[in-house]
C-alpha positions as CSV (number, residue, x, y, z in Angstrom):
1,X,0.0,0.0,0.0
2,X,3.0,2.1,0.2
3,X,3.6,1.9,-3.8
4,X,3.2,5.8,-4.9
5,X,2.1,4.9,-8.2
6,X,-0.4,3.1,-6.7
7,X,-1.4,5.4,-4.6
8,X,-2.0,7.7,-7.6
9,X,-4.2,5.6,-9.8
10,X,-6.4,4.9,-6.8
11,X,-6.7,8.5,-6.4
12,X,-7.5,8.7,-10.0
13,X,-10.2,6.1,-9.6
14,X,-12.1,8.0,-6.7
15,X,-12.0,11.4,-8.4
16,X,-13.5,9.7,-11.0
17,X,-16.2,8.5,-9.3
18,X,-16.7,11.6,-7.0
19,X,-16.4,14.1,-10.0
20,X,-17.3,13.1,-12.4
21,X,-19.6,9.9,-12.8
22,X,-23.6,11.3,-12.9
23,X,-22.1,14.7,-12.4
24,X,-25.4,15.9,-14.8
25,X,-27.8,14.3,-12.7
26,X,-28.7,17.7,-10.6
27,X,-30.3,20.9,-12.7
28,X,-27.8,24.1,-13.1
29,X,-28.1,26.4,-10.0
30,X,-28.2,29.8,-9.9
31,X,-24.1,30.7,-9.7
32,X,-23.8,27.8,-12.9
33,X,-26.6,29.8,-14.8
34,X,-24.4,32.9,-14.3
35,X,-21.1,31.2,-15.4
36,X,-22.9,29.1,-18.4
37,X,-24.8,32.2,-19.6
38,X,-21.9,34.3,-19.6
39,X,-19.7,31.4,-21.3
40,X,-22.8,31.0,-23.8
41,X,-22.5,35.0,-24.8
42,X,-19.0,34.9,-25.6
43,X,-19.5,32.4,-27.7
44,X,-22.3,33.9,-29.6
45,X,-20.8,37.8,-29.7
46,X,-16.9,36.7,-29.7
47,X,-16.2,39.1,-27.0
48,X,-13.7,37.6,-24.4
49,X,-12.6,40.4,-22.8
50,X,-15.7,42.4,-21.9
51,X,-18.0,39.4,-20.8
52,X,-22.1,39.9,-21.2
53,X,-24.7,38.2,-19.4
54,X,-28.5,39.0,-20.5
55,X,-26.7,41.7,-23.0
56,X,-25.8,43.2,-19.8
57,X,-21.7,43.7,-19.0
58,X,-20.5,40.8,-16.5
59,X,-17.6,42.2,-14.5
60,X,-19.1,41.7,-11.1
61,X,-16.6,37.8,-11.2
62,X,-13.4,37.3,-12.8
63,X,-13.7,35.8,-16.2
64,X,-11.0,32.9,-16.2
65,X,-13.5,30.1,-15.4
66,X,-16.3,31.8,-17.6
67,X,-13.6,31.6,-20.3
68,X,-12.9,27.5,-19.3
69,X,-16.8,27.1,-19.6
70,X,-16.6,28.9,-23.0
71,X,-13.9,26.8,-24.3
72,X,-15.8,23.6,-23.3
73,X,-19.2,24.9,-24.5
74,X,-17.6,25.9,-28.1
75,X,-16.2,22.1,-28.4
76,X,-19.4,20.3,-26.5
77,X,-22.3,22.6,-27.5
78,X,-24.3,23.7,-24.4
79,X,-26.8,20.9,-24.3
80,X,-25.0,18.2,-22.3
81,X,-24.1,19.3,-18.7
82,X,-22.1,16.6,-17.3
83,X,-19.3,17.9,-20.5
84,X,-19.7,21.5,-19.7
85,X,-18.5,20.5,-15.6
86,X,-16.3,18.3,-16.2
87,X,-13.5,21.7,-16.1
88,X,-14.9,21.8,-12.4
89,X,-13.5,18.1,-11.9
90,X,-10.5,18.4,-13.1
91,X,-9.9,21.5,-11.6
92,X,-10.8,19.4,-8.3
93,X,-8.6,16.5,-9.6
94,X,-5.9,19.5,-9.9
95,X,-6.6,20.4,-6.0
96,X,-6.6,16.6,-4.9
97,X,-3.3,16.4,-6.6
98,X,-1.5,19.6,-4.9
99,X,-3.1,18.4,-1.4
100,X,-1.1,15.4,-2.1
101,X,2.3,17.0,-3.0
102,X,1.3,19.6,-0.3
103,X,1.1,16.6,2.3
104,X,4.4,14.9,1.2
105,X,6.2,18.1,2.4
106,X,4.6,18.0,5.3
107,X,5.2,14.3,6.6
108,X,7.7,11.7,6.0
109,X,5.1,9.2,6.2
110,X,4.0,7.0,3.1
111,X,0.7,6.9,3.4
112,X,-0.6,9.7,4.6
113,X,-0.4,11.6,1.4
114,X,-2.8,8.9,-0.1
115,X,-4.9,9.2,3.3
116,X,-5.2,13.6,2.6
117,X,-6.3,13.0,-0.8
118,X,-8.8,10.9,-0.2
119,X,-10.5,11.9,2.7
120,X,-10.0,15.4,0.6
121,X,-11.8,13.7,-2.3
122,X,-14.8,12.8,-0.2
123,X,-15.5,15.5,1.9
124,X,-18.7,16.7,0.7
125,X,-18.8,20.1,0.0
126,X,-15.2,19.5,-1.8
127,X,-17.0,16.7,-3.8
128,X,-19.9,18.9,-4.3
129,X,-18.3,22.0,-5.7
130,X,-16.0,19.4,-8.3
131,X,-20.2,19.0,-9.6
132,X,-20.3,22.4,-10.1
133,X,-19.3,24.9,-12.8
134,X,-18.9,28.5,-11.0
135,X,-16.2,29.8,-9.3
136,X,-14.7,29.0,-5.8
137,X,-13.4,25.4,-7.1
138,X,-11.0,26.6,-9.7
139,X,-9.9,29.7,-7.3
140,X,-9.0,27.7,-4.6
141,X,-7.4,25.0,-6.7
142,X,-5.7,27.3,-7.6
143,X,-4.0,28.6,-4.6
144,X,-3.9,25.3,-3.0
145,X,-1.1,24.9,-5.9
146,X,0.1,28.1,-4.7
147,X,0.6,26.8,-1.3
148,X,2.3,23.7,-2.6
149,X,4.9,25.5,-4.5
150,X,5.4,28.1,-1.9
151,X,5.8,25.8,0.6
152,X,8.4,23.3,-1.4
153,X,10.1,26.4,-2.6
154,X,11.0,27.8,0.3
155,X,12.8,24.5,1.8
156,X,14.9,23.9,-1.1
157,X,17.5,26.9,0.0
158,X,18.9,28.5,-2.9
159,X,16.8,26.7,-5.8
160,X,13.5,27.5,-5.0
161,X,13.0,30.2,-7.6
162,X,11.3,27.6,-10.0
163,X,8.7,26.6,-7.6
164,X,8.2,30.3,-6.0
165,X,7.3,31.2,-10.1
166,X,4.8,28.5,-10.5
167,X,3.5,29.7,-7.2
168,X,3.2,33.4,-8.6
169,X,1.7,31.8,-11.6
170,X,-0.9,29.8,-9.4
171,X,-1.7,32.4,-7.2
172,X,-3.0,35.1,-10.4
173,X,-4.8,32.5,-11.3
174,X,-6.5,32.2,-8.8
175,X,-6.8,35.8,-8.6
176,X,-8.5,35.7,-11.7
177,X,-11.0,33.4,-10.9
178,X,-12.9,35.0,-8.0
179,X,-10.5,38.4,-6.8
180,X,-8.7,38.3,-3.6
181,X,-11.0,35.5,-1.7
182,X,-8.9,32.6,-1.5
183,X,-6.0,35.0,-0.4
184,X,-8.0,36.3,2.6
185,X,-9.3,32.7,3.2
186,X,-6.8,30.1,2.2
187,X,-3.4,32.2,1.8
188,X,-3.4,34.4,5.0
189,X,-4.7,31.6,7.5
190,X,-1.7,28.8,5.5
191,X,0.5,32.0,6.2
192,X,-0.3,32.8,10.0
193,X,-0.3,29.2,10.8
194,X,3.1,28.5,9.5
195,X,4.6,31.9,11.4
196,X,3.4,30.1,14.3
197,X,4.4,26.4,13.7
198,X,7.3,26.7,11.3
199,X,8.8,29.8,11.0
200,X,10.6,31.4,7.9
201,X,13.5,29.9,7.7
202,X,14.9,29.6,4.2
203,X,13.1,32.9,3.5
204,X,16.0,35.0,3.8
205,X,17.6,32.9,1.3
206,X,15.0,33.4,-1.4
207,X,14.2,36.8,-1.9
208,X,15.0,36.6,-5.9
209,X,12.7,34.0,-6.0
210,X,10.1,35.7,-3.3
211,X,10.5,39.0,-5.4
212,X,9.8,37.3,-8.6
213,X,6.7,35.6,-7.4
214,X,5.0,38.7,-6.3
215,X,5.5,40.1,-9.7
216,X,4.3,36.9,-11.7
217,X,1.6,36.7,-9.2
218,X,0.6,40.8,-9.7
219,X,0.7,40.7,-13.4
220,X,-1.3,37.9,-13.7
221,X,-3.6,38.8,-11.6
222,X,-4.1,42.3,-12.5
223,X,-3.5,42.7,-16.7
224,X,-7.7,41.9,-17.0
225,X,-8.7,44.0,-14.0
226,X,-6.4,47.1,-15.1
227,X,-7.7,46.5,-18.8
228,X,-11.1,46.6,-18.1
229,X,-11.0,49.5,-15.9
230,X,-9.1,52.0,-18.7
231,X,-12.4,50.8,-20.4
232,X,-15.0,50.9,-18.3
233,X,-13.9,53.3,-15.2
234,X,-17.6,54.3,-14.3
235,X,-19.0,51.2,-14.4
236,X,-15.7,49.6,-12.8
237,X,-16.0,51.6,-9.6
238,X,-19.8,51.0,-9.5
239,X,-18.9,47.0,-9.5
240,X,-16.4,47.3,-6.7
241,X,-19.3,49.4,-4.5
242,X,-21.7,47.0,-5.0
243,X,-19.3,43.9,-4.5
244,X,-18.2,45.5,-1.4
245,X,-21.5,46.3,0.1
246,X,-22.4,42.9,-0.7
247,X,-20.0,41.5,1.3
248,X,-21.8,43.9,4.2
249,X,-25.2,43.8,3.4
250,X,-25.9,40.4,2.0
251,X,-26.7,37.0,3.2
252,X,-25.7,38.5,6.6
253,X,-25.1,35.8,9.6
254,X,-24.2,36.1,13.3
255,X,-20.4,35.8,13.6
256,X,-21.0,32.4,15.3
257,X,-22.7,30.9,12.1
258,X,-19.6,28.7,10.8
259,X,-19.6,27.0,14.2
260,X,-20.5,24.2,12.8
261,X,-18.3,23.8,10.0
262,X,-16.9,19.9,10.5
263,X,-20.7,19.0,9.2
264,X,-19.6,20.4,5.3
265,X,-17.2,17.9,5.6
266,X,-20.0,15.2,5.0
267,X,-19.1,11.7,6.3
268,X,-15.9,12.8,7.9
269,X,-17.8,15.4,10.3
270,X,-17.4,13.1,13.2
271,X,-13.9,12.4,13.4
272,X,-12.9,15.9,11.9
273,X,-14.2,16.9,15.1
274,X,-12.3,14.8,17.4
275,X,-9.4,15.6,15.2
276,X,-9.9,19.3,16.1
277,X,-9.8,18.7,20.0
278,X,-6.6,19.8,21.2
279,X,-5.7,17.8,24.0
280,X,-6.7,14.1,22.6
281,X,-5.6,15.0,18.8
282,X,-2.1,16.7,19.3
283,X,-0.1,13.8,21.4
284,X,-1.1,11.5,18.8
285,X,-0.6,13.1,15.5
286,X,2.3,15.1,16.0
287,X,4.3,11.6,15.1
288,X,3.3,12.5,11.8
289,X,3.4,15.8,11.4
290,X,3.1,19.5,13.1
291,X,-0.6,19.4,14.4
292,X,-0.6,22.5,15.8
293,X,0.6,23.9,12.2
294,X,-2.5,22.1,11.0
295,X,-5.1,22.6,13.7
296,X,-4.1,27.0,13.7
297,X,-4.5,27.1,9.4
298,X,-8.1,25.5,10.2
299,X,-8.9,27.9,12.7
300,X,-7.6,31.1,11.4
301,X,-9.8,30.2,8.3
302,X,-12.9,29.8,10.0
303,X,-12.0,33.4,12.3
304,X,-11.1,35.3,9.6
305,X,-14.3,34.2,7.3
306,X,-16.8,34.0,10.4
307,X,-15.5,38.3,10.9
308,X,-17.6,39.2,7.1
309,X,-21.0,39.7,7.5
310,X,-22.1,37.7,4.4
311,X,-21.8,33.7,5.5
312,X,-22.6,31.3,3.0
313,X,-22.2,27.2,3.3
314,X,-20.1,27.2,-0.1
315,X,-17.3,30.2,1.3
316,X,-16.6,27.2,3.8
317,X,-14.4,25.3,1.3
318,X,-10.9,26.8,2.0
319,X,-11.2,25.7,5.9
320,X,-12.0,22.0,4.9
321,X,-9.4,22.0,2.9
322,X,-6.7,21.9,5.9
323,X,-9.5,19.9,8.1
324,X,-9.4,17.2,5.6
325,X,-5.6,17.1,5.9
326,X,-6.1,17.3,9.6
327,X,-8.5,14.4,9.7
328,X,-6.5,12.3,7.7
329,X,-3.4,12.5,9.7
330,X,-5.6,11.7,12.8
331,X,-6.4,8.8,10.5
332,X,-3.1,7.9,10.2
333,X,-2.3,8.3,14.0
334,X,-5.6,5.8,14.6
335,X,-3.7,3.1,12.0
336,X,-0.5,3.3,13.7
337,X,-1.9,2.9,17.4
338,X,-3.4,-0.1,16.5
339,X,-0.8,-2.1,14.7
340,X,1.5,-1.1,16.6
341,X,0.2,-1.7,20.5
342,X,-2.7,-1.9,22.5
343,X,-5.0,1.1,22.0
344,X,-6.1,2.8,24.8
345,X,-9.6,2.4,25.6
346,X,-11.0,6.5,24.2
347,X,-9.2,5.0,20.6
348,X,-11.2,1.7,20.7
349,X,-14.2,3.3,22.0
350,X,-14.0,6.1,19.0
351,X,-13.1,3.5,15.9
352,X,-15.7,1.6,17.5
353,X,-18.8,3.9,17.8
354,X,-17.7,5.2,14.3
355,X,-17.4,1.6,12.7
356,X,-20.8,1.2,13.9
357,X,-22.4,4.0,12.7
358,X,-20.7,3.7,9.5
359,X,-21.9,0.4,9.6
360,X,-25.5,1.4,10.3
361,X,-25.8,4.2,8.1
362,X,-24.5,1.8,4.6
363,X,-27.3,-0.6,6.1
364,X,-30.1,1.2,6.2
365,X,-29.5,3.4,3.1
366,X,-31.5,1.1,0.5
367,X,-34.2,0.4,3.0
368,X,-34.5,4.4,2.8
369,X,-34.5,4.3,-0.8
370,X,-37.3,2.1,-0.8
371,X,-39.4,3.9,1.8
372,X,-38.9,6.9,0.2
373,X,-39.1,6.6,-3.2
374,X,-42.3,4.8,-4.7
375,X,-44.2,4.8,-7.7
376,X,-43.3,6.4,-10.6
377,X,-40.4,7.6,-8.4
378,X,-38.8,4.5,-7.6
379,X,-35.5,3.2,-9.3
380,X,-36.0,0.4,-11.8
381,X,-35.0,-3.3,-10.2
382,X,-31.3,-3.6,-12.0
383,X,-30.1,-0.5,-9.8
384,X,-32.3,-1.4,-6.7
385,X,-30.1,-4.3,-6.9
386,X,-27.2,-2.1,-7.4
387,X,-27.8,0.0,-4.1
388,X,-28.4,-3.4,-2.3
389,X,-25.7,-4.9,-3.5
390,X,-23.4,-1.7,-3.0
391,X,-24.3,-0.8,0.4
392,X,-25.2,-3.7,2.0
393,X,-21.6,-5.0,1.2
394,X,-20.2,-2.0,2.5
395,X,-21.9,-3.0,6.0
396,X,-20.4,-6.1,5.7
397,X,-17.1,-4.8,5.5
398,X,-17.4,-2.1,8.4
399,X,-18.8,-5.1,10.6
400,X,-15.8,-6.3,9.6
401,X,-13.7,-3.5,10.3
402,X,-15.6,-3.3,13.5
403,X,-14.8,-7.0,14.9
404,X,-11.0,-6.5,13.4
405,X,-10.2,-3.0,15.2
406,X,-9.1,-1.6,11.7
407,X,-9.1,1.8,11.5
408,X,-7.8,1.8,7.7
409,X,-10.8,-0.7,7.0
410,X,-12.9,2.1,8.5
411,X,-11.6,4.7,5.9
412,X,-11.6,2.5,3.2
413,X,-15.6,1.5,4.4
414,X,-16.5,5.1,4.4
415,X,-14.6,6.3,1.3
416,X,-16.7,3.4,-0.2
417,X,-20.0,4.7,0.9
418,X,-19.4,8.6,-0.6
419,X,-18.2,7.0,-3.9
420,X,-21.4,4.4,-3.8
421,X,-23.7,7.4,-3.1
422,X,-21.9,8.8,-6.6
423,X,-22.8,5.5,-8.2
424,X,-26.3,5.4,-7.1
425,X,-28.0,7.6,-5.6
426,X,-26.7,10.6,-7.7
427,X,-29.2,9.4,-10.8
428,X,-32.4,9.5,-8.2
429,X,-31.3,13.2,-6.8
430,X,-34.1,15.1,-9.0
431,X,-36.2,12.7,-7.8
432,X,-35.5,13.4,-4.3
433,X,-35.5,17.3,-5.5
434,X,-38.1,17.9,-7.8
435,X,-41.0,17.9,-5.6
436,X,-43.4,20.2,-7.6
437,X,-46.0,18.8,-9.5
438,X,-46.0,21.5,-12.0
439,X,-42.0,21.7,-12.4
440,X,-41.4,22.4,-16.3
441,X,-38.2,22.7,-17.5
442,X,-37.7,25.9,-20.0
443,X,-35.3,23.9,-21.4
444,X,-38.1,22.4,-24.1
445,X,-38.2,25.9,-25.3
446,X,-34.6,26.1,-26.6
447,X,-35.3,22.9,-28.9
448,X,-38.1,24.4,-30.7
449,X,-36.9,25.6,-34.5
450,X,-40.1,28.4,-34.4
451,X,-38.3,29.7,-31.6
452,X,-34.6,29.9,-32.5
453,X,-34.0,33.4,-33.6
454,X,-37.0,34.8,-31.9
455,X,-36.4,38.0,-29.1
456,X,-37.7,36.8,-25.4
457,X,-38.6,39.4,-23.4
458,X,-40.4,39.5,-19.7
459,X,-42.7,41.5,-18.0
460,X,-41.0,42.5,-15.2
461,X,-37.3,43.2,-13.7
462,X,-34.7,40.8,-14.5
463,X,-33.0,39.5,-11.1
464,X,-32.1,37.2,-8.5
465,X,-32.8,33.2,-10.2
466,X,-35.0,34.3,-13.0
467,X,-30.9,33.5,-15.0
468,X,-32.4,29.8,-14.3
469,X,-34.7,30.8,-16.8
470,X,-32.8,32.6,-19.4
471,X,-29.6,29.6,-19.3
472,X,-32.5,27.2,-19.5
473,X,-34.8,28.3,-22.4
474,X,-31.2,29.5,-24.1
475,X,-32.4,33.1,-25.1
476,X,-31.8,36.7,-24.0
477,X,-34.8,37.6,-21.9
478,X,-35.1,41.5,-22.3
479,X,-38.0,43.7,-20.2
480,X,-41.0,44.6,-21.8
481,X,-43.7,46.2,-19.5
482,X,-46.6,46.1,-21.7
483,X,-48.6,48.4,-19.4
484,X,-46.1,51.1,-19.5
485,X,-45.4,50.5,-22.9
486,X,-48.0,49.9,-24.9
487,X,-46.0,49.5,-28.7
488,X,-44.6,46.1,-29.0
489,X,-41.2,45.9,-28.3
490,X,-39.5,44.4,-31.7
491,X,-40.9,43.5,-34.6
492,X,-43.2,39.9,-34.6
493,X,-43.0,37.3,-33.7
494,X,-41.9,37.7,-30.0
495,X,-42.1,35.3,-27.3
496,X,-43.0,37.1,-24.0
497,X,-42.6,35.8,-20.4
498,X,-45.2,37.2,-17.9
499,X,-46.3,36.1,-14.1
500,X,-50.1,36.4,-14.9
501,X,-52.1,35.2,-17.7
502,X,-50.9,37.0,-20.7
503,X,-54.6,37.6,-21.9
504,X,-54.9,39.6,-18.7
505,X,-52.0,41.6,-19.1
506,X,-51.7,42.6,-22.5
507,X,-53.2,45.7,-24.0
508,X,-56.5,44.7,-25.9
509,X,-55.0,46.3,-29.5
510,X,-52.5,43.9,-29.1
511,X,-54.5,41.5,-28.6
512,X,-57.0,42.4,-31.4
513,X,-54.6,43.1,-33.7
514,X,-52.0,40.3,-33.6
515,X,-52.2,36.2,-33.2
516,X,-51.5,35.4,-29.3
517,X,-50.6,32.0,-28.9
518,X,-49.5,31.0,-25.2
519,X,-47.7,28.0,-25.4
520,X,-47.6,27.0,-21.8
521,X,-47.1,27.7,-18.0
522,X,-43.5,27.2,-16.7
523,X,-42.6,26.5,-13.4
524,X,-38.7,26.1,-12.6
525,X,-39.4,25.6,-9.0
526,X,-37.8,22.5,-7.9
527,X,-39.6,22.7,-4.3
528,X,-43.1,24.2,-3.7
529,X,-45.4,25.4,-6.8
530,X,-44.6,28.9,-7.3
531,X,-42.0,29.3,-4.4
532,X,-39.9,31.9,-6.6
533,X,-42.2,33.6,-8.3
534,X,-39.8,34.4,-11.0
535,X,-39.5,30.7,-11.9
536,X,-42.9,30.5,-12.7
537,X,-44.0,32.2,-15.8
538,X,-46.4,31.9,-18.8
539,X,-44.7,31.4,-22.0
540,X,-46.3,33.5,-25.0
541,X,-46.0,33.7,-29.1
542,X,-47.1,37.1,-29.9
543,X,-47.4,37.0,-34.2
């Protein structure tokens, strides 16, 4: 198990599986329709520089994973989904990698690499975001790379230069993908933890190197942002005001809200914890490694993103990426104690509650399947059989695991579960989502020929998720307010988008005058009938 090239081709078979098998099972969210529609609009005008979404200027993101999505979409079309993420897996695969060059800088020990990179590849949010085509997995990635380089640079004395460039190189990339958040969240707490546990030695012997880092790192980061203000100064400054009084104003949580932040973890939320408790955790793992390097780069993460006032799940992602290190080395501390002596009784106690739960939870996972999906719902008999099969063989081998003491069983069980989950239960998530009766999918309106180069336009103000419905149906939606102005917008046909019925709405010399053909009521809401009210529209022909 200590073979490195092994090691790497099983890491290549579970990023597979967590990245990228069913990875189109789920609709596009909101932050996908905004990267997709963007990607889709450079495509269509050729402008890569000045990004549009809706017709409207984009500059509110960095454009480098709008221009991935763009590339993909020009050589897969922007019909198939799974294609058009699979840029967000391999960015992921790219951040499983560095977390395992990252971890054989930090530990002598053979395994543990192959430990950090797995438990990385399963933690769910980390899993999640590789199934998802906006922004924070490539920026992160990114400057996980960074840290890598950074990190190897400055301990080979002298010779570094190479790696403090590619980490210069890495780190405007990453600028370019979402702006200075993974600096604030995943640079400064790496940097603060290792003035703490480390030191800088070696620095003094790389300022050549340092010095030409920063300057990779500024011009890459700054040649699109400096470009597009010379062009756009007004509405440049009025994107940095709103950004920032976002960050101030929006999605605003108590400074106690990330508390809780082992749970985005998934599956490993249990023994992250543990893993995080000083007193138990540091004696053990500092065999391996410098816990309290590891333990402070968590913390400081979670501080320095619980001080903004907008808190969201997803802005979690740079702090798990250090917890799943952390939780793997405790891993690895939990293997050795157990070949190698008699574990004291809070070890055997903790493998052994988690074995069992492990156990319990593979167990009863088709049995909820059944219960909870029925009718027309309910997965045909050749996967049934699959989950059965899957799951129940994975309790097996945790009971196993359980009666053996075997805390590397245990991580192989529950790696096993995530990656089953993958497998399985991935192709029944819109089942488990899409609870709406009514949910129609605008999507049929972007594969009707009548339709192709017709204008869209909606009665009312274009915001918030109503880009659900303009990636969907594959059109610009402009605004049309029919009872402001009365004259029709463009000349016919049109297709116009309204809340209410459209016979109740429109002027009656449109209506006398012209063929009004509603084609349908749409309903994008996933959950409850009508529950965003811009989701739910009537879809009109006006001739």
């Amino acid at each position: 198990m200590n073979n490195r090239n092994l090691h790497l081709f099983l890491l290549l078979l579970i990023a597979f599986f967590a990245f990228v098998v069913n990875n189109g099972a789920i609709e596009a969210n909101i932050m996908e329709a905004r990267n997709l529609t963007t990607a889709r609009e450079i495509l269509q005008k050729n402008n890569w520089l000045e990004p549009t979404m809706n017709g409207e200027l984009r500059l509110e993101k960095p454009p480098l994973p709008t221009w991935i999505a763009a590339v993909t979409m020009y050589f897969s079309g922007d019909e198939n989904l799974s294609l058009l993420r699979l840029p967000a897996a391999l960015a992921a695969l790219l951040m499983v990698f560095f977390l395992f060059k990252l971890a054989t800088e930090l530990t002598e020990d053979k395994l543990l690499p192959f430990l950090v990179a797995g438990t990385a590849s399963t933690s769910f949010y980390i899993f999640f975001m590789a199934r998802d085509i906006s922004w924070d997995i490539f920026c992160h990635s990114f400057m996980i790379g960074a840290i890598w380089l950074f990190h190897r640079g400055l301990k080979n004395k002298g010779n570094g230069w190479r790696e403090l460039i590619g980490a210069g190189l890495l780190m405007g990339l990453s600028f370019l993908s979402k702006g200075p958040i993974p600096f604030y969240a995943l640079l400064l707490p790496y940097l603060v933890a290792r003035s703490f546990s480390y030191g800088w030695g070696g620095a003094a012997d790389q300022k050549v190197g340092l010095t030409l880092m920063v300057l990779v790192a500024l011009v890459v980061s700054f040649w699109w942002p400096i470009t597009i203000w010379f062009s756009h100064p007004e509405f440049s400054a009025q994107v940095i005001q709103q950004e920032s009084a976002a960050w101030l104003n929006r999605s605003t949580r108590p400074f106690y809200h990330y508390w809780s932040f082992p749970v985005q973890s998934g599956i490993w939320a249990i023994m992250a914890t543990i893993a995080l408790y000083y007193p138990y955790a540091r004696p053990r793992i500092k065999r391996f490694g410098n816990y309290t390097f590891l333990v402070l780069w968590v913390a400081i993460s979670v501080i320095l993103l619980s001080l903004l006032p907008e808190k969201k799940e997803r802005y979690l992602l740079p702090a798990l990426l250090p917890l799943a290190m952390l939780t793997a080395f405790y891993f690895r501390s939990l293997i050795h104690t157990f070949q190698a002596s008699v574990p004291p009784k809070s070890d055997l106690v903790i493998l052994r509650v988690n074995t069992g739960l492990m156990a319990l939870i593979s167990f009863m996972i088709p049995v909820a399947v059944v219960l909870m999906l029925k009718g027309e719902g309910r997965p045909g008999t050749g996967l049934l059989l699959l989950i059965f099969i899957l799951f129940w063989g994975l309790a097996t081998f945790l009971a196993g695991a359980f009666l053996k003491k075997n805390p590397l069983w245990l991580w192989m069980g529950m790696v096993g579960m995530v990656l089953s989950v993958c497998i399985t239960l991935m192709p029944l998530a819109s089942k488990f989502a899409i609870t709406n009766p009514e949910y129609r999918s605008y999507k049929e309106l972007r594969h009707r020929a009548d339709l192709k180069d017709v204008p869209f336009y909606f009665n009312g103000v274009i915001l918030g998720k109503f880009i659900e419905v303009i990636w969907n149906c594959g059109h610009e939606v402009k605004a049309w307010n029919p009872a402001v102005q009365v004259q029709l917008p463009a000349a016919l046909p049109i297709v116009f988008l309204s809340n209410e019925d459209p016979l109740k709405i429109l002027p009656a010399e449109i209506q006398t005058n012209h063929r009004i053909e509603v084609i349908g009521h749409f309903d994008g809401n996933m959950g409850k009938k009508d529950e965003n009210i811009g989701l739910s529209n009537y879809v009109t022909l006006i001739r």
